[in-house]
C-alpha positions as CSV (number, residue, x, y, z in Angstrom):
1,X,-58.8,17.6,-1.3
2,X,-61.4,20.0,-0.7
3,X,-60.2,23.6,-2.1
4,X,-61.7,26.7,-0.4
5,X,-60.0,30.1,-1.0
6,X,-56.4,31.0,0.1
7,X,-55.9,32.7,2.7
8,X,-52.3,31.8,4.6
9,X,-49.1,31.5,2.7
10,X,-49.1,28.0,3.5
11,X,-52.2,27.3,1.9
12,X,-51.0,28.9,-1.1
13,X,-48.0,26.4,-0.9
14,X,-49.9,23.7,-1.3
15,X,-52.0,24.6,-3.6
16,X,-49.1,25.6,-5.5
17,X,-47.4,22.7,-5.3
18,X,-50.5,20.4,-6.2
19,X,-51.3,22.6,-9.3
20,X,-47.7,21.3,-10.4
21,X,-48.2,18.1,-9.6
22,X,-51.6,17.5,-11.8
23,X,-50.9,20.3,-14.2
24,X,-50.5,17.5,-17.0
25,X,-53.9,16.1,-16.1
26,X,-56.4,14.4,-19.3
27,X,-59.0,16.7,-20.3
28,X,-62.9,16.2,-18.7
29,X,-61.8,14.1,-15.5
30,X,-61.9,15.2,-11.5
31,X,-58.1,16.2,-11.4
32,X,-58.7,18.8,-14.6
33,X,-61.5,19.6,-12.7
34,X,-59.3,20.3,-9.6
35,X,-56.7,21.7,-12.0
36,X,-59.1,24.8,-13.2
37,X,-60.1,25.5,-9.5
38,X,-56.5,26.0,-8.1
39,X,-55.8,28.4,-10.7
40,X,-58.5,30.3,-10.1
41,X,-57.5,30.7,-6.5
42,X,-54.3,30.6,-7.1
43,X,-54.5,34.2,-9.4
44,X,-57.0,35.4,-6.3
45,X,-54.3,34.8,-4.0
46,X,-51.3,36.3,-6.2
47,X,-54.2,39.5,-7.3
48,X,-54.8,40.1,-3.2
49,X,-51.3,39.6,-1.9
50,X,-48.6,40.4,-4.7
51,X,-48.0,43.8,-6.0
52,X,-45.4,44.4,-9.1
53,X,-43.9,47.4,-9.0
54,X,-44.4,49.5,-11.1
55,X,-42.2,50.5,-14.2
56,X,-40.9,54.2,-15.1
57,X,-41.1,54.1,-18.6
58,X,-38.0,56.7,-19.3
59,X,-35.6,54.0,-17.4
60,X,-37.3,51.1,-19.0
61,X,-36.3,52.6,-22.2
62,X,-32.6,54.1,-21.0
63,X,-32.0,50.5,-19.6
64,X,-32.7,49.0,-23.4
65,X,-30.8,51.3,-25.0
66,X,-27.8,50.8,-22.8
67,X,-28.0,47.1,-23.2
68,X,-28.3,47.6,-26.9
69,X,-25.4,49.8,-27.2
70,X,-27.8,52.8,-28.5
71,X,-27.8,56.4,-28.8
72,X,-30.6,59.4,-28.5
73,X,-30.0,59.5,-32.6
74,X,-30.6,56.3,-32.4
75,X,-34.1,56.2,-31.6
76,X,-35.0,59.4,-33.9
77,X,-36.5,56.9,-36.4
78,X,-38.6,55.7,-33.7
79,X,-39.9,58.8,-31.9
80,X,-39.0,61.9,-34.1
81,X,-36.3,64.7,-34.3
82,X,-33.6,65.2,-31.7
83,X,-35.8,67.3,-30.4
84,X,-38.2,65.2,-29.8
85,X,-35.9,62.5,-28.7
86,X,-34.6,64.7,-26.2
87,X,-38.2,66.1,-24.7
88,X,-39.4,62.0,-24.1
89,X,-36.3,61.0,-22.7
90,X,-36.4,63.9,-20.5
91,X,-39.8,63.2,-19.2
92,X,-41.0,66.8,-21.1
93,X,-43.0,65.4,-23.4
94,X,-45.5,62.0,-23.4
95,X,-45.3,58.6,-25.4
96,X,-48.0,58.5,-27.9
97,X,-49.3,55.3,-28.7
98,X,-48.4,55.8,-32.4
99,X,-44.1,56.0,-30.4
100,X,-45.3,53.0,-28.5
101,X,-45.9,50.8,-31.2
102,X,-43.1,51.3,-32.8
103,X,-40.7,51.4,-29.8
104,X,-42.7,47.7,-28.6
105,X,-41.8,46.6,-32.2
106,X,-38.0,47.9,-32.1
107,X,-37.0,46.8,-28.2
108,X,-39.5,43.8,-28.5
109,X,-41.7,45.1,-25.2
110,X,-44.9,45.3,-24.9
111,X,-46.4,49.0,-26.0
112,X,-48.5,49.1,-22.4
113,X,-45.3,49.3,-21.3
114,X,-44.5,52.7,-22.6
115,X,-48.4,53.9,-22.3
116,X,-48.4,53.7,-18.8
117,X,-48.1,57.2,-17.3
118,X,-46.2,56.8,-14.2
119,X,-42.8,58.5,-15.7
């Protein structure tokens, strides 16, 4: 099939499902060929038409330490005093990528993550 870009859901679709279909495709032949074009259209499509939402960083965090079983004191090895525990998870006071690092180490996340500035 001749691939142009996606513009209809349906086209998408297909592309979709034919991507799956030859996604185990030899190296250096047409069909890896074809393979490599539908991803490219297929991440132009998804980067025109699908918008994550975005994380707040202070319930990203709350929600791990719940699911962890964790308190504020918890994290002071992390972050700082109590003080400081208490200023970050208030929203008072900014992660700095030095707290990011080590909280993307401790909760296994990635430190963007915690850098991102929409508290």
């Amino acid at each position: 099939m001749n691939w142009k870009i996606l513009k209809t859901k349906e086209d998408y679709q297909k592309a979709g499902a034919r991507m799956i279909e030859i996604f185990n495709v030899e190296p250096d032949t047409l069909e890896r060929e074809e393979l490599e074009l539908l991803i490219l259209l297929i991440k132009d499509y998804d980067d025109k038409n699908i918008t994550l939402p975005s994380l707040n960083v202070l319930e990203v965090i709350k929600i791990k330490m719940q699911e962890l079983g964790l308190k504020s004191k918890d994290l002071e090895p992390i972050i700082g005093s109590k003080g400081h525990v208490s200023a970050i998870l208030s929203g008072k006071r900014e992660i700095t990528l030095k707290m990011a690092q080590k909280l993307k180490t401790f909760f296994g996340i990635p430190a963007e993550v915690f850098l991102h500035s929409g508290n």
